[in-house]
DSSP file (Angstrom, degrees, kcal/mol; ACC not computed):
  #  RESIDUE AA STRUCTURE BP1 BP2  ACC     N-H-->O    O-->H-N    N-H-->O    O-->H-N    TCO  KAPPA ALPHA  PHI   PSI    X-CA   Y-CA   Z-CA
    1    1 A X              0   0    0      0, 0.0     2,-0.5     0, 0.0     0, 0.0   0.000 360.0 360.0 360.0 125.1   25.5    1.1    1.3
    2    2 A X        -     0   0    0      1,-0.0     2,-0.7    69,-0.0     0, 0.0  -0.645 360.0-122.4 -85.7 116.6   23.2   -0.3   -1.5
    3    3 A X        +     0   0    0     -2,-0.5    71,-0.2     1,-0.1    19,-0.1  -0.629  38.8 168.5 -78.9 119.1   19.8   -0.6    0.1
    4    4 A X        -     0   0    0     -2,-0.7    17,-0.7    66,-0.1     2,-0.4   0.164  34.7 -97.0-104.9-174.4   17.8   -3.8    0.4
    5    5 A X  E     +A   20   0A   0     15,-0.2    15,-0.2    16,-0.1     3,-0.1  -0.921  27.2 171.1-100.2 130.0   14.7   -5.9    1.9
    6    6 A X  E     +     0   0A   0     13,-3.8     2,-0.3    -2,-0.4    14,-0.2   0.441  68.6  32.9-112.4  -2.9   15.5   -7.8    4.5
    7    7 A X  E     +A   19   0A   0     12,-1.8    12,-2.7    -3,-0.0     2,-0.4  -0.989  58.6 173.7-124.9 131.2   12.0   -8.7    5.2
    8    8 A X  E     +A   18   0A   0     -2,-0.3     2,-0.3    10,-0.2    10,-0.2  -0.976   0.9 173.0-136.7 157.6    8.6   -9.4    3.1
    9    9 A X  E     -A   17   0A   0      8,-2.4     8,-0.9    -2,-0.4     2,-0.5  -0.920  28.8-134.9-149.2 153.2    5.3  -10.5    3.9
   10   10 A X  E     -A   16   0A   0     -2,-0.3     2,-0.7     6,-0.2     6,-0.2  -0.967  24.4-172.8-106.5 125.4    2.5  -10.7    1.9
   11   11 A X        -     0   0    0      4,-4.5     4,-0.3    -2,-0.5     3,-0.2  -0.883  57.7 -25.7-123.4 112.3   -0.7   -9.3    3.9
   12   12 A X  S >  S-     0   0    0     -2,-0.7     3,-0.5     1,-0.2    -1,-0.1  -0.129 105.3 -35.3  69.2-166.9   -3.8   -9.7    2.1
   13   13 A X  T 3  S-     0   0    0      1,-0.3    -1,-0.2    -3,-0.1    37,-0.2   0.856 130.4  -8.4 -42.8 -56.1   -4.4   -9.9   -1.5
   14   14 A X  T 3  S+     0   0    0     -3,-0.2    16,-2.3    31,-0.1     2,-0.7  -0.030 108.5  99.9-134.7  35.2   -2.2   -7.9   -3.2
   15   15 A X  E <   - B   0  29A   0     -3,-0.5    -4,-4.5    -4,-0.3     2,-0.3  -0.890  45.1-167.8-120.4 121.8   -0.2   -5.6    0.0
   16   16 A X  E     -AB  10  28A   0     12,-1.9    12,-2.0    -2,-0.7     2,-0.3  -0.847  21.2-135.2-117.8 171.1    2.8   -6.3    1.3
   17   17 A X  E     -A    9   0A   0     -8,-0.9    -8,-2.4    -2,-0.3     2,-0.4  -0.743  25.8-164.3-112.5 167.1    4.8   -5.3    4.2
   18   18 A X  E     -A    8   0A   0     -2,-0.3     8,-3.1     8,-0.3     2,-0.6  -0.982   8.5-166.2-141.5 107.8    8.8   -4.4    3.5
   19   19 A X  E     -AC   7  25A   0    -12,-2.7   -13,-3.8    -2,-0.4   -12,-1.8  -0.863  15.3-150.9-123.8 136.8   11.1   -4.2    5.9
   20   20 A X  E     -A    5   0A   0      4,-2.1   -15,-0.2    -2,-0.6   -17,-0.0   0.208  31.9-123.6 -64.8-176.3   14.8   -2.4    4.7
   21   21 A X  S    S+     0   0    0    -17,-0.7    -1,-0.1     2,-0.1   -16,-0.1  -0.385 106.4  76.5-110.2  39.1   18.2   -2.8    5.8
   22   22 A X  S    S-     0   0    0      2,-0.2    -1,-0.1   -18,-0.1    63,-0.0   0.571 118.0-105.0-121.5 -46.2   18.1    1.5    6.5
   23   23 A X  S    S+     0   0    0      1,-0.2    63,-3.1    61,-0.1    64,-1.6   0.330  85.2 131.8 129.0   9.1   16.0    0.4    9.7
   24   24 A X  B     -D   85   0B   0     61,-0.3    -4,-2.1    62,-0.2     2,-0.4  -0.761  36.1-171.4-102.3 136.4   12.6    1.8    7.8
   25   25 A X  B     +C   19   0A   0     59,-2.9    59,-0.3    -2,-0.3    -6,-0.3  -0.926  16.1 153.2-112.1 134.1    9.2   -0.6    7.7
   26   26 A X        -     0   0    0     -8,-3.1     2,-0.4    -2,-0.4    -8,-0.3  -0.727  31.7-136.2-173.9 140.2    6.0    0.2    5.4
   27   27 A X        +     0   0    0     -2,-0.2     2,-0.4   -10,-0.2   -10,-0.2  -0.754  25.5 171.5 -99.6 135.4    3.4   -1.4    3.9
   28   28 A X  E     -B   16   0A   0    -12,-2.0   -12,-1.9    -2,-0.4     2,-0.4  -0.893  21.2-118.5-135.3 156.3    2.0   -0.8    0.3
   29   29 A X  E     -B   15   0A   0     -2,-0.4   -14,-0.3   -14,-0.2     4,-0.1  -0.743  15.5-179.5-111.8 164.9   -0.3   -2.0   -2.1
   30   30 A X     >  +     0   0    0    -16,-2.3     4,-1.1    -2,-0.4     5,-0.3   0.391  50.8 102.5-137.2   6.4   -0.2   -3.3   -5.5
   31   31 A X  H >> S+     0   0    0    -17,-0.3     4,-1.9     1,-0.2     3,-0.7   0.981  91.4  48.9 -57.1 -52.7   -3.4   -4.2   -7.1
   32   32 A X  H 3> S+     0   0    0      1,-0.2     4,-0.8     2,-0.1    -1,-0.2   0.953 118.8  39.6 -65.2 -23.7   -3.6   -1.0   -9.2
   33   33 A X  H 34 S+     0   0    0      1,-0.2    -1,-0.2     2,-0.2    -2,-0.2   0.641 112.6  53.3 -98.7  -4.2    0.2   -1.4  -10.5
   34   34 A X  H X< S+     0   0    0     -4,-1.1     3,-1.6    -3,-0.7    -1,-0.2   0.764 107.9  51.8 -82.1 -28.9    0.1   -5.1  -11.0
   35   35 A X  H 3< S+     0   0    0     -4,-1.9    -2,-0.2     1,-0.4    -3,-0.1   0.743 109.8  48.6 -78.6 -18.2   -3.3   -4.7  -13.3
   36   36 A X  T 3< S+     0   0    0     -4,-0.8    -1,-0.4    -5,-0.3    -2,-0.1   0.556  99.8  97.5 -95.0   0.2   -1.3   -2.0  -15.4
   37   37 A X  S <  S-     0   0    0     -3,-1.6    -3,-0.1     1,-0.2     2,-0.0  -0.358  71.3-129.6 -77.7 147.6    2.2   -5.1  -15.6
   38   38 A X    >>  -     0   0    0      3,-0.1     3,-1.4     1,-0.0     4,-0.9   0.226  53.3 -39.8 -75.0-142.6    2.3   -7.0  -18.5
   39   39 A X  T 34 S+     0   0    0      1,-0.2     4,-0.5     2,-0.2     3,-0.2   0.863 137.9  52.3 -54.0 -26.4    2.6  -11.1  -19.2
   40   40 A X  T 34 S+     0   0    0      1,-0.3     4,-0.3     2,-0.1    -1,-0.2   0.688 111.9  50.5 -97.4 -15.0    5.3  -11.3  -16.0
   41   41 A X  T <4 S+     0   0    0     -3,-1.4     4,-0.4     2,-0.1    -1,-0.3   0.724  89.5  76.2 -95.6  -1.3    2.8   -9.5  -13.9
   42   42 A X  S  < S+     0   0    0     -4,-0.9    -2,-0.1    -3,-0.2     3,-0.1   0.585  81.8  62.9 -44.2 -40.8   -0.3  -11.4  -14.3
   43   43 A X  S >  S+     0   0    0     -4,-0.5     3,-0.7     1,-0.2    -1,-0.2   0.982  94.0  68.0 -67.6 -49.7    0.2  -14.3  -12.3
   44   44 A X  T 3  S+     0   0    0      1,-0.3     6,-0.2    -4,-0.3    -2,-0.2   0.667  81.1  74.6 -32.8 -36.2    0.4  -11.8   -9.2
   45   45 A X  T 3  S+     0   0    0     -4,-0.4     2,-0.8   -11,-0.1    -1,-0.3   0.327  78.8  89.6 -60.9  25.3   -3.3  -11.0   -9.6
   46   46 A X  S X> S-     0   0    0     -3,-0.7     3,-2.3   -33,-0.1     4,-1.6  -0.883  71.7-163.2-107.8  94.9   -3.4  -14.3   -8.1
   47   47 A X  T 34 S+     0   0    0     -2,-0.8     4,-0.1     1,-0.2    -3,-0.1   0.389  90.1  51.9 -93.3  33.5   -3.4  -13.5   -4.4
   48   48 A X  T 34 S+     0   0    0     -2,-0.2     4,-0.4     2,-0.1    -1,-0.2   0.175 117.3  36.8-112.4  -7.7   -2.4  -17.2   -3.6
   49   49 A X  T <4 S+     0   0    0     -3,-2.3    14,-0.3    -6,-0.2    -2,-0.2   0.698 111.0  60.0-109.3  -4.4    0.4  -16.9   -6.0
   50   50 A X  S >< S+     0   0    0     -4,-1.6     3,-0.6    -6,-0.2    -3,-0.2   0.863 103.4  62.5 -78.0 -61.0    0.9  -12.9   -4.7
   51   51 A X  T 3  S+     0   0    0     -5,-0.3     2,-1.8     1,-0.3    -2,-0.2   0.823  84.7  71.4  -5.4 -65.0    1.4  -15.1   -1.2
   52   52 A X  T 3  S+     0   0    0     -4,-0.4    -1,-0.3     2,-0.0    11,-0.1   0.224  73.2 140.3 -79.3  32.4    4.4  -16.8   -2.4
   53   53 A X    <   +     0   0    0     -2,-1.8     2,-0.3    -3,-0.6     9,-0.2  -0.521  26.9 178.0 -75.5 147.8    6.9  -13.6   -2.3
   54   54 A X  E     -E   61   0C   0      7,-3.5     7,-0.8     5,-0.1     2,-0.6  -0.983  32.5 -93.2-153.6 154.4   10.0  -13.9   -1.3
   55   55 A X  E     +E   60   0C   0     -2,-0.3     2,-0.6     5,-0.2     3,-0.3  -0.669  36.3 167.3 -31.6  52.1   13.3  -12.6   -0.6
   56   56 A X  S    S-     0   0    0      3,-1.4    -1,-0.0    -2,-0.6    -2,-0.0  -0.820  82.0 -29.3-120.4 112.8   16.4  -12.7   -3.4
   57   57 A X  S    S-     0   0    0     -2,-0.6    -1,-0.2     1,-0.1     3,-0.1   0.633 126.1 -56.5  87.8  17.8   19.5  -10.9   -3.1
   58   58 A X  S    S+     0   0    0     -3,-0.3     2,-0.2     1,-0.2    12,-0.2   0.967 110.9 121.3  40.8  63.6   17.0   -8.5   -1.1
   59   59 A X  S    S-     0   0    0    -55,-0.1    -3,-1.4    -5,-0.1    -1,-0.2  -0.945  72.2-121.6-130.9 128.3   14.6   -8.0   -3.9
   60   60 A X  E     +E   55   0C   0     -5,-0.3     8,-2.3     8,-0.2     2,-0.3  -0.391  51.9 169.5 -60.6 135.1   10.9   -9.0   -3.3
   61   61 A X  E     -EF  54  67C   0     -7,-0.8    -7,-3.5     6,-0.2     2,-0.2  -0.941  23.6-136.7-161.8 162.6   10.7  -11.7   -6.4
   62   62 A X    >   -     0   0    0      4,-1.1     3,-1.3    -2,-0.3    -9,-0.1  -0.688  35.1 -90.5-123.3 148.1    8.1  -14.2   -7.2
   63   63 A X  T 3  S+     0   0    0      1,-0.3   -10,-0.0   -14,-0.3   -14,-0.0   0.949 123.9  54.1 -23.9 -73.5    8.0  -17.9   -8.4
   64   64 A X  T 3  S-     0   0    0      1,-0.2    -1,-0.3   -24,-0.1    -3,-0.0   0.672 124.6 -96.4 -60.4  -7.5    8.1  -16.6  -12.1
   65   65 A X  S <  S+     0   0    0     -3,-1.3    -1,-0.2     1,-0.2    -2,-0.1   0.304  78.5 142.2  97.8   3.0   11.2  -14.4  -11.9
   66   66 A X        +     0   0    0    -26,-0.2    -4,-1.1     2,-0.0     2,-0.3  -0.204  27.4 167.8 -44.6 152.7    9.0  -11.0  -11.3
   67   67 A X  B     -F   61   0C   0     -6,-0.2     2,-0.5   -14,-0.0    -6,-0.2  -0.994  35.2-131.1-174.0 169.1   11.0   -8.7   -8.6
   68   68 A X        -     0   0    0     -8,-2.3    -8,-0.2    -2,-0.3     5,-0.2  -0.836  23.0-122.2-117.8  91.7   11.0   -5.7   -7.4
   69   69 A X     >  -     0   0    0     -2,-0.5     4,-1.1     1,-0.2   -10,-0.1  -0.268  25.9-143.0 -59.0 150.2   14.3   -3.4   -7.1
   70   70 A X  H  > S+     0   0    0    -12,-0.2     4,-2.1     2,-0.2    -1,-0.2   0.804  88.3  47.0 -90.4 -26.6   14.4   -2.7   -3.6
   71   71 A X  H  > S+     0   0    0      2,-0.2     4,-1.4     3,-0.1    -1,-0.2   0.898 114.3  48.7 -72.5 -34.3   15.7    1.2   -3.6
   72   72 A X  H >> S+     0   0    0      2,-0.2     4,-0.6     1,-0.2     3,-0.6   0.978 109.7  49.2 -72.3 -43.1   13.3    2.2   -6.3
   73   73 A X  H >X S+     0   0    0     -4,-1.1     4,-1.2     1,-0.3     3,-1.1   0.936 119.3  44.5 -68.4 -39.4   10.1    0.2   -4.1
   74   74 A X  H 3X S+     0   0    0     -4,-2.1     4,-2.2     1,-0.3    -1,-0.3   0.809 114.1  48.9 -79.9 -15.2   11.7    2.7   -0.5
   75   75 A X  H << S+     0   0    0     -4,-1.4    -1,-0.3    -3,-0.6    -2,-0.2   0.345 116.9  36.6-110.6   0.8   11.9    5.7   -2.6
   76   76 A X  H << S+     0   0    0     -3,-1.1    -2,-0.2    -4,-0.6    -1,-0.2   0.233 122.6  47.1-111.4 -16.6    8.1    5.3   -4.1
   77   77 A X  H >X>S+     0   0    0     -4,-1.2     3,-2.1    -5,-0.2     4,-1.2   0.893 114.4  48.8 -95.1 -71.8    7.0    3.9   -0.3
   78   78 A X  T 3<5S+     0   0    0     -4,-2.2    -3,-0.2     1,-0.3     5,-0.1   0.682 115.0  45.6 -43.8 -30.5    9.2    7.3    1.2
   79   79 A X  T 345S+     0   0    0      1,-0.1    -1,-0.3    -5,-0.1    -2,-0.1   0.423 116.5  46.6 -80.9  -9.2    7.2    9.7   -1.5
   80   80 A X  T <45S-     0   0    0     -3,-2.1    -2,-0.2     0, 0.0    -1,-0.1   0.725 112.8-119.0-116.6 -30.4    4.2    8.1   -0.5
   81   81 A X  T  <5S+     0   0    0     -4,-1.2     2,-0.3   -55,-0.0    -3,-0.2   0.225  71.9 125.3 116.9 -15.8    4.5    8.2    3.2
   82   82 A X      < +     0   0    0     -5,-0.6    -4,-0.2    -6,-0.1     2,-0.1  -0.318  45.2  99.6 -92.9  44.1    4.4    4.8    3.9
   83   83 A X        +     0   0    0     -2,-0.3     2,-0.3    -6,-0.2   -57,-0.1  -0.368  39.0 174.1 -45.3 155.2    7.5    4.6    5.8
   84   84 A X        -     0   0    0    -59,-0.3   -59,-2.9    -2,-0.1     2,-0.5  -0.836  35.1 -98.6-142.5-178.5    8.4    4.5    9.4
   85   85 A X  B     +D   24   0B   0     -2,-0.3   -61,-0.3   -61,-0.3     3,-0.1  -0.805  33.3 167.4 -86.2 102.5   11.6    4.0   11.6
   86   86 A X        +     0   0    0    -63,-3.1   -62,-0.2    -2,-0.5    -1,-0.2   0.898  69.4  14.3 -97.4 -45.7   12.0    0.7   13.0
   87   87 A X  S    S-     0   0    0    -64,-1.6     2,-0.2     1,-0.2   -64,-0.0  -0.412  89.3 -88.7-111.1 171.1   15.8    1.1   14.3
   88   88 A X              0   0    0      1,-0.2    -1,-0.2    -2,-0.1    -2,-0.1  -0.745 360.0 360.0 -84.8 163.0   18.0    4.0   14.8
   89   89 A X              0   0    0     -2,-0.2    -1,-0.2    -4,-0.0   -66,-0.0   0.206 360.0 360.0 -74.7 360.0   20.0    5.0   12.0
């Protein structure tokens, strides 16, 4: 099973919360890894245009065509701790 988002929210400036299709939830932030993105991360220091995330193909993606792969973002959220269990496996 290729693992997804099936939920994003943006909460505060630059943190969002993520929840997968494994049944796992966790919220992380992204001011220090947006400020190191080039030209396609720049608008995202915007935290009204950081707001407009959204959902495609269950990738967190952005107006400009920024995104996020969604196994790499649970496997850097699972190393980091900021997981939990929303569902049973």
């Amino acid at each position: 099973m290729l693992l997804k988002a099936k939920k994003v929210e943006a909460i505060g400036a630059y943190r969002l919360r993520v929840w997968f299709t494994d049944g796992s939830v966790g919220e992380r932030d992204f001011e220090e890894e947006l400020s190191r993105g080039g030209p396609m991360a720049q608008p995202l220091l915007d935290p009204a245009f950081f707001a407009q995330v959204f959902l495609d193909c269950g990738a967190p993606t952005w107006p400009n065509g920024y995104d996020m792969a969604p196994w790499a973002l649970h496997k850097d959220m699972e190393q980091e701790g900021l997981l939990r269990r929303t569902e049973p496996v």
